[in-house]
C-alpha positions, -999 to 999 in steps of 0.1 A, spaced: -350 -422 198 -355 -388 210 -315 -390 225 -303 -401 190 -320 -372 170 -298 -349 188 -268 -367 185 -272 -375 148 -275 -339 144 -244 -328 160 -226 -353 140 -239 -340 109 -233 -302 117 -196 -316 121 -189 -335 95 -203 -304 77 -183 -283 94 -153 -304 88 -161 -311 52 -158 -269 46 -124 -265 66 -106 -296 43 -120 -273 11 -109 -245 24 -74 -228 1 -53 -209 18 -21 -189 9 10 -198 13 31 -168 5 68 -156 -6 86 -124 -6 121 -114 -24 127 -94 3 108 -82 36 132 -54 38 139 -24 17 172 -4 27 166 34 19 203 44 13 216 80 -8 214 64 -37 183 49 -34 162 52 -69 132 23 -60 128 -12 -56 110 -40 -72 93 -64 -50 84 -101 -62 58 -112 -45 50 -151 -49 31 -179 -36 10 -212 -39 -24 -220 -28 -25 -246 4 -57 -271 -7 -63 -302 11 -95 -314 -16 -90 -308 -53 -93 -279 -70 -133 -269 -68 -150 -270 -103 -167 -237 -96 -152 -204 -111 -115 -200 -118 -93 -190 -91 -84 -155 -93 -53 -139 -69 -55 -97 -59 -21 -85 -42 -21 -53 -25 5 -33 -7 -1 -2 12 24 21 29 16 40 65 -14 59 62 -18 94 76 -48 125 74 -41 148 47 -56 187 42 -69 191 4 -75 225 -4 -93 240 -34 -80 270 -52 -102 296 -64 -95 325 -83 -109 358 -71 -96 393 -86 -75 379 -106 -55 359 -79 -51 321 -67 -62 322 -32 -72 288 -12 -111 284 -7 -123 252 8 -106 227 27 -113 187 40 -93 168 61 -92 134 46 -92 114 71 -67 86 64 -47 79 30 -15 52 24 10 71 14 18 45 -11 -6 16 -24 -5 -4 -56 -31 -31 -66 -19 -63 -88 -48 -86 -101 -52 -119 -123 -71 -105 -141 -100 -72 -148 -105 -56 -117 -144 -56 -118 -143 -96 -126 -115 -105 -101 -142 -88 -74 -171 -84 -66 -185 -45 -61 -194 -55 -23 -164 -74 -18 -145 -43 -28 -164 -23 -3 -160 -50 25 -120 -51 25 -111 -13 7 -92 -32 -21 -93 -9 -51 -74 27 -46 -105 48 -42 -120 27 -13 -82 23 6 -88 65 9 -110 72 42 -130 102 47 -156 103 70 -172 136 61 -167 172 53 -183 204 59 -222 209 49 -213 241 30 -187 224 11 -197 214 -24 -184 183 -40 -164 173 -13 -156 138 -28 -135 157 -51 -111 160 -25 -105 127 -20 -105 125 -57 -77 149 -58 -52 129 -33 -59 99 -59 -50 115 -89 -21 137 -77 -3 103 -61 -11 85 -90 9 110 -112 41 107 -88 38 71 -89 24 64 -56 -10 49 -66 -15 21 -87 -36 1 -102 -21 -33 -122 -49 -53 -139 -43 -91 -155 -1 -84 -136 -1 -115 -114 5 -148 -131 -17 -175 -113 -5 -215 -128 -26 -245 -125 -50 -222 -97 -24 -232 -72 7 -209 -77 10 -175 -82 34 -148 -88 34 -108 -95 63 -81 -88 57 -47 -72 75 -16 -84 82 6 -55 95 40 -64 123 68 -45 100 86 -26 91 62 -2 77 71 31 96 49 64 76 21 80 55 -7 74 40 -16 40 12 -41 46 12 -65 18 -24 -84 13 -31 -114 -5 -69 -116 -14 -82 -155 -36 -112 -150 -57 -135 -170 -70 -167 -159 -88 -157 -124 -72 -162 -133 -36 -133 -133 -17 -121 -175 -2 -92 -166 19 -70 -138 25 -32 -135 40 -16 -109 54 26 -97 63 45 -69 62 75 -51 45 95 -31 62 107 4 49 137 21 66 165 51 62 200 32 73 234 43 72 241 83 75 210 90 59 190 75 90 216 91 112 207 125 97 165 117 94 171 109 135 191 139 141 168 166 125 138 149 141 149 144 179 181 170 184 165 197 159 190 224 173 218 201 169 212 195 134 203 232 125 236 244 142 252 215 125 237 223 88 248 259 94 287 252 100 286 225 69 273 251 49 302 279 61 330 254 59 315 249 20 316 284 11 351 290 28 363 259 10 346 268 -20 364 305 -18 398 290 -11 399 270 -42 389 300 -63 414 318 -47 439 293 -49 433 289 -84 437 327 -95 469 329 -79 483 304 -102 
């Protein structure tokens, strides 16, 4: 008897076990394109993402399934510095180091942001735009130093880096979804890490995670290569583009009066 107890109990603690993997939904997930070109007439690019949910017991009778898409571009420090004006002039007074921001990063949900998820949720995977920001501290004699990171928010947001898309991604039958991404011009190169986060009652059920890849091609990644690794080159290069333009520009002129 005392041999079966054991036994029984392993065999419960696995068919428990068992039991939550078969309910557990996973993504399945789409993209229009896992590629954007960045070319000289580049002006932005749109970005379907799309999907189904992967289920292997029927949809749970618990709270609706909501769907949060997020894609972030390569994140880097950035120096925020507070102007002041002091006899009459706009000097720079105070400045933080935040400590990591995306330099792009839009946010599509199902539905309202604060009942697609949860508060602690939010906190545990930096979903919403504030919370995707990283700063770790600032100087003691620095007042209001979250306004700094504050600052980067609102600034991006008004060049249409930052975004936030409430009720944008269309979820059918709680098993597929669908949402599309706007991605403007000024786009930074390298890889946009695109997150899909399921919901239900605000806590997150599963999560899926690829990548889009951002790159300069053609002359314009020829000419991003050159000023970056043969500076000289390209400086000396710029120089004698610019004098053959003026000279050009002088013999037409010329050309033109004579006539």
């Amino acid at each position: 008897m005392r041999r079966l107890l054991p036994l029984l109990l392993c065999t419960l603690f696995g068919a428990t076990a068992l039991s939550a993997a078969d309910a557990r939904e996973e993504v399945v997930l789409g993209l229009s394109q896992n590629r954007v070109a960045i070319t000289a007439d580049f002006d932005g690019s749109e970005i379907l993402v799309f999907g189904a949910v992967k289920r292997e017991t029927p949809i749970p009778d618990s709270a609706p399934l909501e769907v949060v898409v997020t894609v972030s571009g390569p994140s880097s420090p950035v120096t925020v510095r507070r102007k002041e004006k002091k006899l009459g002039i706009w000097v720079n007074a105070d400045s933080v180091l935040v400590d990591s921001a995306p330099s792009f990063y839009a946010v599509a949900t199902s539905g309202p942001f604060d009942a697609v998820l949860s508060d602690t949720e939010d906190l545990r995977h930096r979903v919403s735009v504030e919370r995707a920001i990283r700063s770790v501290g600032a100087a003691m004699n620095i007042r209001d130093a979250q306004e700094f990171a504050d600052a980067v928010v609102r600034i991006r947001q008004d060049e249409g880096l930052y975004s936030l898309r409430p009720e944008t991604v269309s979820v059918d039958q709680q098993t597929l979804f669908r949402t599309a991404i706007d991605m403007p011009a000024n786009l930074t190169e390298g890889a946009y890490t695109t997150r899909v986060l399921l919901t239900r009652g605000g806590e997150v059920v599963s999560t899926y995670e690829t990548e889009i890849d951002v790159r300069k091609v053609g002359l314009e990644r020829f000419l991003y290569a050159l000023s970056r690794e043969q500076p000289f080159i390209y400086g000396i290069m710029s120089l004698v583009i610019a004098v053959l333009a003026g000279w050009g520009a002088s013999a037409a002129f010329q050309l033109l009066r004579e006539r």
